[in-house]
C-alpha positions in Angstrom: 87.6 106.6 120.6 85.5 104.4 123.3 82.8 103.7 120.0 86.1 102.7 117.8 87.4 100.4 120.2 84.1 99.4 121.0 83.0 98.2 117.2 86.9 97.1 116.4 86.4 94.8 119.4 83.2 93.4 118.3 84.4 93.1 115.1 87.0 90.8 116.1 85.0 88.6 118.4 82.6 88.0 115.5 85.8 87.0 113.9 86.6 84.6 116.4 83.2 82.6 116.5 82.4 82.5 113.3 85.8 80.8 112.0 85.6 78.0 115.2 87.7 74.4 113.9 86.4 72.3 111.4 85.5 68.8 111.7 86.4 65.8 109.4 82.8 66.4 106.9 83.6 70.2 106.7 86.7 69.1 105.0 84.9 66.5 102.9 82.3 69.2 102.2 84.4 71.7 100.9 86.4 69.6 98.7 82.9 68.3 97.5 81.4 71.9 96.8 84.6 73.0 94.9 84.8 69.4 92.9 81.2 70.5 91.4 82.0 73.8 91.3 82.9 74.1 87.2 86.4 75.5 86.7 88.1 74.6 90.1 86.9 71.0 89.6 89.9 70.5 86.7 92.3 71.5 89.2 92.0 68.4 91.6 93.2 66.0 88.6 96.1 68.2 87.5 97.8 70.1 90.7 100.4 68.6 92.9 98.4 69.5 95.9 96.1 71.9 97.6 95.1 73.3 100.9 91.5 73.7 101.9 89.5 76.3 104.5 85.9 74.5 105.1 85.6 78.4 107.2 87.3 81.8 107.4 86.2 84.4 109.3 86.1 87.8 108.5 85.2 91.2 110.1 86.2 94.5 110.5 85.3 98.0 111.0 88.3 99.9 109.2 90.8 97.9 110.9 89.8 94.3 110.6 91.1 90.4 110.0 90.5 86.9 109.1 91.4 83.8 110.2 90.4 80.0 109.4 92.2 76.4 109.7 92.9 74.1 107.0 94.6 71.2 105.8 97.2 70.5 103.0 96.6 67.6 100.5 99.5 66.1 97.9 98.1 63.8 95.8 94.7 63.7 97.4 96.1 62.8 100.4 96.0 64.8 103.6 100.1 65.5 104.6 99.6 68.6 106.6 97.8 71.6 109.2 98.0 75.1 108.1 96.3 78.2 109.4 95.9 81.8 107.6 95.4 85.1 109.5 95.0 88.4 107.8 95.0 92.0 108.4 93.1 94.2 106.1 93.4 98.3 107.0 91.0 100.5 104.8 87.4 101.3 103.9 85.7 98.3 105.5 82.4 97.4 107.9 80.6 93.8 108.7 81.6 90.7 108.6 81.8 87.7 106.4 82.5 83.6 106.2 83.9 81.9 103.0 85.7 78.8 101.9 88.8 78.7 100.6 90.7 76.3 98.0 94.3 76.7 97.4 95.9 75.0 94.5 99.3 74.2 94.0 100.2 73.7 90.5 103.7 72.0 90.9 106.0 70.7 93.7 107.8 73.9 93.7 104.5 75.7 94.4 103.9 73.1 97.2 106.8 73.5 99.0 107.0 77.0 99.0 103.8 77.4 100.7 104.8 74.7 103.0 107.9 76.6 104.0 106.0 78.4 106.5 106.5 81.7 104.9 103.8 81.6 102.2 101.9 84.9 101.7 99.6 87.1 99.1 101.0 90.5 99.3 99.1 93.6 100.6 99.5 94.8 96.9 95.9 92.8 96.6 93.5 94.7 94.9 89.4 94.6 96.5 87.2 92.5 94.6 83.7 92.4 94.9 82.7 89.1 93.6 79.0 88.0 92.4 77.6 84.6 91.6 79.1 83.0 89.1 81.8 85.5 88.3 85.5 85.2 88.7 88.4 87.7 89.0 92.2 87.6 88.7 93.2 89.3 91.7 96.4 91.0 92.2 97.1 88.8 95.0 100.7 88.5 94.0 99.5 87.1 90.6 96.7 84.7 92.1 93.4 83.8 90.2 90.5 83.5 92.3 87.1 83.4 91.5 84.0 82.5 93.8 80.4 82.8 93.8 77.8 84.4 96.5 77.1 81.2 98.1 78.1 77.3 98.5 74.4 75.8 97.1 75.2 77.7 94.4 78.4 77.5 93.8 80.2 77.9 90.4 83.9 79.2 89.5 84.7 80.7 86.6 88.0 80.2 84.3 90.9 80.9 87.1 94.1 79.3 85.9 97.9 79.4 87.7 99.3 82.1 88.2 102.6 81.9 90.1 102.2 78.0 90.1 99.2 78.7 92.6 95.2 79.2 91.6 92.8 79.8 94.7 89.1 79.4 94.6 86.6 81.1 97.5 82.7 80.4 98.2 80.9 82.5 100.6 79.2 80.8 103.4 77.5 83.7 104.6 77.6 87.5 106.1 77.8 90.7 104.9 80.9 92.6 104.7 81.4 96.4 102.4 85.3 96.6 101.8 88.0 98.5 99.4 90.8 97.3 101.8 94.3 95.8 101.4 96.0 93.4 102.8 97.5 90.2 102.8 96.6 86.4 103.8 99.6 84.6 105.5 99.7 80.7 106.3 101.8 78.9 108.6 101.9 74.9 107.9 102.8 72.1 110.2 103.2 68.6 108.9 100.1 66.0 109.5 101.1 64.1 113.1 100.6 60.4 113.0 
């Protein structure tokens, strides 16, 4: 049980430092990668808004979690903090870092994710995602797609689903995992 606690433990602070706050150009960076990115690109003309993750963590060894900081855009224009945590239980070992793009197709979509209640449900399905390929996950109905890495970045045909498409890139690590799980955001309006 010691070696379990031990490599849960570890797992966790890996967790921690790899998904530290993002500055100002992280944001700038990620909106920049996912604007040249092919198919996600479309959806910064057409949604009502979006939220952006320039870093989530991830890590686990069969218990394990995420966590990154973002902001939320209407228009183009930043209104908002949010934050996601996760909590994956299943086949799972390493760890992993990733952007994130969440788009909102309509104001409905918006403000249900702004209601502080927005999740995926733990109905999610794995996917392991190669350059260049996209997926529909069963994240509640999301599409997501993503590619091995953010020099190379290129999305494939997600569309809404839900009023809500998400795009990832991975940043970096390794992670093997056939978990489930869910991502959950909390959002607190922009302070001026």
């Amino acid at each position: 049980m010691n070696r379990l606690s031990f490599n849960l433990v570890a797992a966790l602070l890996l967790l921690i430092l790899s998904s530290s706050g993002a500055w100002a150009d992280d944001y700038a960076d990620t909106i920049k990668i996912f604007k040249e990115a092919g198919a996600s690109s479309k959806f910064f003309n057409d949604s009502y808004g979006y939220a952006v993750f320039p870093t989530i963590g991830k890590g686990g060894v069969g218990i394990g979690g995420a966590h990154g900081s973002g902001r939320v855009y209407r228009k183009g224009a930043y209104v908002g903090d949010t934050s996601m945590t996760q909590v994956t239980v299943g086949a799972q070992v390493g760890g992993q870092a990733y952007r994130e793009i969440i788009f909102f197709q309509n104001q409905a979509a918006f403000s249900a994710f702004k209601s502080g209640n927005f999740e995926f449900g733990a109905q999610a399905s794995a996917v392991a995602i190669t350059a260049g390929a996209s997926a529909q996950a069963g994240t509640s109905g999301t599409a997501a797609g993503a590619s091995a890495t953010e020099n190379r970045a290129a999305t494939g045909k997600g569309g809404y689903q839900k009023g809500v498409a998400v795009f990832t890139v991975t940043e970096g690590g390794l992670m093997y995992e056939a978990s489930i799980g869910g991502q959950k955001f909390s959002y607190e309006p922009r302070k001026k």
